[in-house]
C-alpha distance (Angstrom), angle and dihedral (degrees) to the residues before:
residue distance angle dihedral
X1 . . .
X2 3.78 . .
X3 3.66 115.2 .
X4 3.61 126.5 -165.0
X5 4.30 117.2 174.4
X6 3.78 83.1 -149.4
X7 3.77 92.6 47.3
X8 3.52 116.1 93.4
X9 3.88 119.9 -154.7
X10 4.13 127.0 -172.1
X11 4.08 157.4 156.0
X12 3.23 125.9 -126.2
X13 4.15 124.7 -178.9
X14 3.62 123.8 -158.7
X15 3.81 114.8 -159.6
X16 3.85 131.1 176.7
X17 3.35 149.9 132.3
X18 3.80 117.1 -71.4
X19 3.72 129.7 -80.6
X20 4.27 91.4 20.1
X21 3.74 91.8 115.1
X22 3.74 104.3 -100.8
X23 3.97 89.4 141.5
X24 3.81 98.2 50.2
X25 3.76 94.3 42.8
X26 4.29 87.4 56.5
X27 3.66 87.2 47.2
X28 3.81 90.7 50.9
X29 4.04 90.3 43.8
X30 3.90 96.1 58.6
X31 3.78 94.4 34.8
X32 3.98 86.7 -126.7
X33 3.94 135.1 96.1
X34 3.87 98.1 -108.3
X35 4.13 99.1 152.5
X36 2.96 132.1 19.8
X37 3.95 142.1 -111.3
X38 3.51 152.8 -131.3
X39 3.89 146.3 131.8
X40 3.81 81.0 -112.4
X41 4.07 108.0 114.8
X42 3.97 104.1 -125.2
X43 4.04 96.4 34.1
X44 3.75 84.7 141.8
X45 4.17 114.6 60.5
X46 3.84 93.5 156.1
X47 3.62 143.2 50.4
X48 3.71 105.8 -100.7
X49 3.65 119.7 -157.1
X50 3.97 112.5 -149.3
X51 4.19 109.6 -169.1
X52 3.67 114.7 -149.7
X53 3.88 109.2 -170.8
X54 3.90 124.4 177.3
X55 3.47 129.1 158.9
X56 3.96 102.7 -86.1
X57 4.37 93.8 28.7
X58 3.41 150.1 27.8
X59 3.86 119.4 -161.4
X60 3.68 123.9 -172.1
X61 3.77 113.0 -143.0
X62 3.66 119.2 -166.0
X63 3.22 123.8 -155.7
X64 3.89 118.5 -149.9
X65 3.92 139.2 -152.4
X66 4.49 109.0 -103.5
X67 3.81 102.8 -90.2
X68 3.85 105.9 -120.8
X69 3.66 140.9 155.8
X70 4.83 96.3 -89.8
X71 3.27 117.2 -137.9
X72 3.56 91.7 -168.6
X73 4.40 143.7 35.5
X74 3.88 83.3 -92.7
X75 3.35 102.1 53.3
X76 3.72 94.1 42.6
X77 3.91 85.1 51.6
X78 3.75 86.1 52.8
X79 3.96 92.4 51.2
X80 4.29 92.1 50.8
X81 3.47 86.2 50.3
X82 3.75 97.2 51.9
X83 4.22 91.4 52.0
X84 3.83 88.5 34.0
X85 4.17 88.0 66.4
X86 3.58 88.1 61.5
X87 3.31 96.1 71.1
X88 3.52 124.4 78.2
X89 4.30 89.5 23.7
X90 3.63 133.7 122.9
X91 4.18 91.4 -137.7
X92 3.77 149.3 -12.4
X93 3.33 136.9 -119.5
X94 3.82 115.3 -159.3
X95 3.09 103.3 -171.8
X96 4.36 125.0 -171.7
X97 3.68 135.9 151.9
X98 4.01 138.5 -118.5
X99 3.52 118.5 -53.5
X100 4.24 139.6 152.6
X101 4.19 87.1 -135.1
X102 3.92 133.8 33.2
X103 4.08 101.5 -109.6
X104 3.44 119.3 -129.5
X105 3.31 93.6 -116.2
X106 3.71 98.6 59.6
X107 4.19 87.6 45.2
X108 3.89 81.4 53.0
X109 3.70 94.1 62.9
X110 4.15 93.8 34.8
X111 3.22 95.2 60.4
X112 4.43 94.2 44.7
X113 3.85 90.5 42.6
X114 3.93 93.3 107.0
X115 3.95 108.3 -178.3
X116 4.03 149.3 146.2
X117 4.31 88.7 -165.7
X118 3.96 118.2 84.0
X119 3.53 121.0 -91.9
X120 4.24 123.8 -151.0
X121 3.94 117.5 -152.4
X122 3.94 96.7 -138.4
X123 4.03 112.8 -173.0
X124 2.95 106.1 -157.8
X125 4.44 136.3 -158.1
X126 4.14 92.1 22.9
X127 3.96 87.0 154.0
X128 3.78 75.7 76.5
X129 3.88 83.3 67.0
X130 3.69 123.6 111.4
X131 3.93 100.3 -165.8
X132 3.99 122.1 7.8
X133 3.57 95.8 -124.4
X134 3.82 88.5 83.5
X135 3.67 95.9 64.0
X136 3.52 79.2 55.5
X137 3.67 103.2 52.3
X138 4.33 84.7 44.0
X139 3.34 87.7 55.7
X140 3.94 99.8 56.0
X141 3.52 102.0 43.6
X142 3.65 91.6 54.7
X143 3.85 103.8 41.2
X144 4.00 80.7 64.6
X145 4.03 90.8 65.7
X146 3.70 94.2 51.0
X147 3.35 152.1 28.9
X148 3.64 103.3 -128.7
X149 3.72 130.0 177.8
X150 3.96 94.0 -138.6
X151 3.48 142.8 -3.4
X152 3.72 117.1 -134.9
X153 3.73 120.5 -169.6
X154 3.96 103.5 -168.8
X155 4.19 142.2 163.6
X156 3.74 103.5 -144.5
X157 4.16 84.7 -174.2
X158 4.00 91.6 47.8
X159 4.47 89.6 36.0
X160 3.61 85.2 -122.2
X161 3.99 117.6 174.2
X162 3.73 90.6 -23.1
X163 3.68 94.0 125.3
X164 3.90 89.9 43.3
X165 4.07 80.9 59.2
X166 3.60 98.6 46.2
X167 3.68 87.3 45.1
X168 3.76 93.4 64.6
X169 3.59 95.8 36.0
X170 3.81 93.0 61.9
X171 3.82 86.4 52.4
X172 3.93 88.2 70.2
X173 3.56 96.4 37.4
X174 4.31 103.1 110.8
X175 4.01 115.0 -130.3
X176 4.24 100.0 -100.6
X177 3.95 139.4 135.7
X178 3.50 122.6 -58.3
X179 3.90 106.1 -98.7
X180 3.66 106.9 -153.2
X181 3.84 141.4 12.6
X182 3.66 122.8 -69.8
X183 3.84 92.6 -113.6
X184 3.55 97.0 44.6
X185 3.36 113.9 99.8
X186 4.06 111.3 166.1
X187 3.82 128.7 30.3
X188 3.80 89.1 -127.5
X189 3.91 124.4 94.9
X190 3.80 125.0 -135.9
X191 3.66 100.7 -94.7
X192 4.03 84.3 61.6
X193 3.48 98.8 50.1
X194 4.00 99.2 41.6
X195 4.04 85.9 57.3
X196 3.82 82.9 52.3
X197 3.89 97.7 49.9
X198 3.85 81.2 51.7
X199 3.88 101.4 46.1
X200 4.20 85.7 42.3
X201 4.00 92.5 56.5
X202 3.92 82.6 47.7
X203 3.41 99.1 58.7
X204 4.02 94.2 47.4
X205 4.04 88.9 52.2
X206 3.61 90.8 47.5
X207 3.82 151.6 60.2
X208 3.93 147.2 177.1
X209 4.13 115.5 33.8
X210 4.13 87.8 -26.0
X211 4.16 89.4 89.3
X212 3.78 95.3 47.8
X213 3.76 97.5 39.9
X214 3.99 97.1 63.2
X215 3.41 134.1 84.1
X216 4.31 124.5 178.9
X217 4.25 128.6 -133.3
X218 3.69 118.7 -166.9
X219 4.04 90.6 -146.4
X220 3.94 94.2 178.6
X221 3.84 136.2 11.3
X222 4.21 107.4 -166.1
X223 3.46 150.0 166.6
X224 4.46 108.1 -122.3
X225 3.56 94.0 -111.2
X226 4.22 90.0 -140.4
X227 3.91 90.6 44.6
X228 3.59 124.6 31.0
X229 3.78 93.7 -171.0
X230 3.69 88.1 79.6
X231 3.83 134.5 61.5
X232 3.77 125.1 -138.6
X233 3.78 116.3 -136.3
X234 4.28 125.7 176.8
X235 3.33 106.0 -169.0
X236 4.03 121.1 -174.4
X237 4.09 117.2 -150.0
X238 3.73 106.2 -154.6
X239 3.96 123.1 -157.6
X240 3.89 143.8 -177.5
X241 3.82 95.9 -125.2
X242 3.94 148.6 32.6
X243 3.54 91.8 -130.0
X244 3.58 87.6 53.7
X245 3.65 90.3 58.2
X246 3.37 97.3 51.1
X247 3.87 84.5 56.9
X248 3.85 94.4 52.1
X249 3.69 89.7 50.1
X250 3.77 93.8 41.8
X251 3.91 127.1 -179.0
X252 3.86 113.7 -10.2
X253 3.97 85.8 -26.7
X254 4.06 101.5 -57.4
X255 3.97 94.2 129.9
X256 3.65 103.4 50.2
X257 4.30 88.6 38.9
X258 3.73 81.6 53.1
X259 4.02 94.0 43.6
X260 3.80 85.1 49.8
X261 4.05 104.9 45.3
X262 4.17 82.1 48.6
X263 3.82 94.3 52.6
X264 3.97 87.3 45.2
X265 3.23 89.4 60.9
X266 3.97 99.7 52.1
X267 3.59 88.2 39.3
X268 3.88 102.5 54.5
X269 4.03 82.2 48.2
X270 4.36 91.3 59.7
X271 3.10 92.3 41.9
X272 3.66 115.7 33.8
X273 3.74 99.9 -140.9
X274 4.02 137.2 94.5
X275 3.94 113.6 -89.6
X276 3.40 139.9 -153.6
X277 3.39 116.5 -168.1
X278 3.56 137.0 -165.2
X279 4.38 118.2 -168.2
X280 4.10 122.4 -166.8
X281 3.59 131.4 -163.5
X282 3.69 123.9 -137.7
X283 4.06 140.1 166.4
X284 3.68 112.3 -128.1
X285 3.97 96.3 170.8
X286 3.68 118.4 -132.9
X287 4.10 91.8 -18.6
X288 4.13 95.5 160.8
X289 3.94 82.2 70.8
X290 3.84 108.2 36.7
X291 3.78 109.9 75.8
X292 3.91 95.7 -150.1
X293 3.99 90.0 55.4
X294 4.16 85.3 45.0
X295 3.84 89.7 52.3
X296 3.37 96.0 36.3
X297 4.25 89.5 48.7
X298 4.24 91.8 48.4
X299 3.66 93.9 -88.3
X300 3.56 105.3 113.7
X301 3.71 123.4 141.0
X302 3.79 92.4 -99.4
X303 3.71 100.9 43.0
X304 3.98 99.3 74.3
């Protein structure tokens, strides 16, 4: 491990609520598509580890599942793992959006968030904002929850005080080793992140219980034995119902071609090679609660 005393090294979690943008902002951070998005609640169902390395720091952001009140094993998994990245880190980001009143939600995690690191109040989307004196407001009722060591109001879409953030998180970062390769930028390996690239197209072509009720396995990674410029991937989409599957499949085939051509696409662009790519259908029936099906499906205990 390369060690440097004028190197400084770091962890930083980002926890929140769903849907305020904690995906998109890591994204933004290390300048590559790491995890994915939606306007789906529960996008995010694992820690996701984005690696920003420059030439004096690396900083570890991880990206965590919305905190929300589960309804099923999953979800709960997905909460554990949210709190669980705290530990271990060098800072928090707790990140929220605009609003005239603290949601519950947000007091929820406030008041759970038990810590000795610093912890920066980042409000998030205020290009969203019709008149300024609402980040304003936002900003007072929530300083009263917490003790925070900053308050950040930022635009990931418009790049707005980002590097005013990352500029005070680097001051907290310790001098230490550089972590992780210079070209590796998530913690995640490629099997991972094609069953996300799947699951993400999913959730844009579909709505109601269909985005929470799949899950994606990589079954098979190859070289096309008659053309070695492209790769071979079976992928399986899991859901809870048959009438879900019929949905995913869609009339005489048309959603799941369409799923597949728009997975191609993000595929070909992580990995830099031609793809062929095959996509089943099966019924796993009420998998989010049946730990088996969750282990089974990548969701195991130790895999967040």
């Amino acid at each position: 491990m390369e060690f440097n005393t004028n190197f400084k090294s770091g962890f930083i979690a980002i926890i929140g609520r769903p849907n305020v943008g904690k995906s998109t902002f890591l994204n933004k951070i290390i300048g590559k598509k790491v995890a994915i998005m939606s306007d789906k609640p529960q996008t995010t169902r694992n820690n996701i580890m984005g690696i920003l390395t420059k030439e004096d720091y690396q900083i570890a952001f991880t990206d965590t599942p919305g905190i929300h009140k589960p309804k099923t094993e999953l979800g709960r998994r997905m909460v554990n793992a949210s709190y669980n990245a705290t530990d271990g880190v060098d800072g928090i980001i707790f990140m929220t959006t605009p609003v005239k009143e603290v949601l519950e939600g947000d007091k929820i995690i406030l008041s759970n968030l038990k810590t000795n690191v610093p912890v920066y109040l980042v409000i998030n989307k205020v290009d969203q904002l019709k008149k300024f004196n609402d980040i304003d407001l936002t900003i007072s009722i929530y300083k009263d929850l917490y003790d925070f060591k900053g308050i950040f109001p930022i635009s990931v879409m418009e790049d707005k005080n980002l590097d005013i953030l990352l500029d005070t998180i680097k001051e907290i970062i310790p001098n230490g080793p550089k972590y992780y390769p210079d070209d590796m930028i998530s913690d995640h390996d490629n099997r991972f992140i094609i069953s996300e690239l799947i699951r993400e197209k999913i959730l844009f072509m579909t709505k109601e219980e269909i985005p929470h009720s799949i899950a994606i396995v990589i079954d098979s990674i190859s070289v096309n034995p008659d053309n070695d410029n492209y790769l071979d991937i079976l992928a399986t989409i899991y859901v809870e119902r048959d009438s879900q599957k019929k949905i995913i499949i869609g009339h005489n085939g048309e959603m799941i071609k369409n799923i597949k051509n728009k997975s191609i696409g993000e595929i070909k662009k992580l990995l830099n090679k031609k793809i062929h790519l095959d996509l089943w259908v099966k019924v796993k029936k009420d998998w989010k609660d049946r730990p088996n099906d969750l282990q089974s499906l990548g969701y195991s205990k130790d895999n967040f």
